[in-house]
Steps between C-alpha positions, in 0.01 A plus 500: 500500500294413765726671753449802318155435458471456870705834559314734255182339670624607836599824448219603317332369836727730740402797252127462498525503915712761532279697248224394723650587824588871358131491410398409872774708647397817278098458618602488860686823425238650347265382782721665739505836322092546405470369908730809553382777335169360646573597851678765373191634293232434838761683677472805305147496470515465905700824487334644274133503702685543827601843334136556384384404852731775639427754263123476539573497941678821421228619283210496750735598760508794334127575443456448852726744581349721283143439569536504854671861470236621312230409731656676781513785253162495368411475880659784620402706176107405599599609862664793424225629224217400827666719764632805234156559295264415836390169355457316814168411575324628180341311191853592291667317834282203438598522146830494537514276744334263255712590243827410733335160596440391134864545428577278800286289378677490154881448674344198750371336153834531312653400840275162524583448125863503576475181740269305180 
């Protein structure tokens, strides 16, 4: 009886550690995964504002483009006006003049506020 006693005893030992290394086994498992989709997750939010990054470079490429373009328009429209209506020289000259340096003054600001 004692034998079996013994046994039952023993088994029930072997059970209860085997239970418990499931237990440990299953948490490293688990560690392993959440450390996974955790460099997985930082890599995709990596991506992700690499992407923004790039999308925003392409974006002010862009308005450069286009501002630059139209202040070599808006200059040679001023020009053009000067010489065809005999503006040179006179107060409407001056004026536009004027006018043509405030909206150079306009496209250097949003210039400067591109490099904040």
């Amino acid at each position: 009886m004692l034998d079996l006693a013994t046994t039952a005893f023993d088994r029930y030992a072997e059970t209860q550690k085997g239970m418990i290394d499931l237990v440990v086994e299953q948490s490293h498992m688990l560690a392993g995964v959440v450390e996974e989709r955790k460099v997985k997750a930082g890599k995709i939010v990596d991506d992700s504002m690499a992407k923004a990054q790039e999308a925003i470079d392409q974006s002010i490429g862009a308005q450069k483009t286009v501002l630059e373009f139209t202040t070599r328009q808006t200059k040679a429209a001023f020009e053009t006006a000067k010489k065809q209506f005999g503006y040179a020289g006179t107060p409407a000259g001056a004026a536009a003049d004027s006018v043509q340096r405030g909206i150079e003054v306009v496209v250097d600001a949003q210039r400067n506020c591109w490099t904040c």
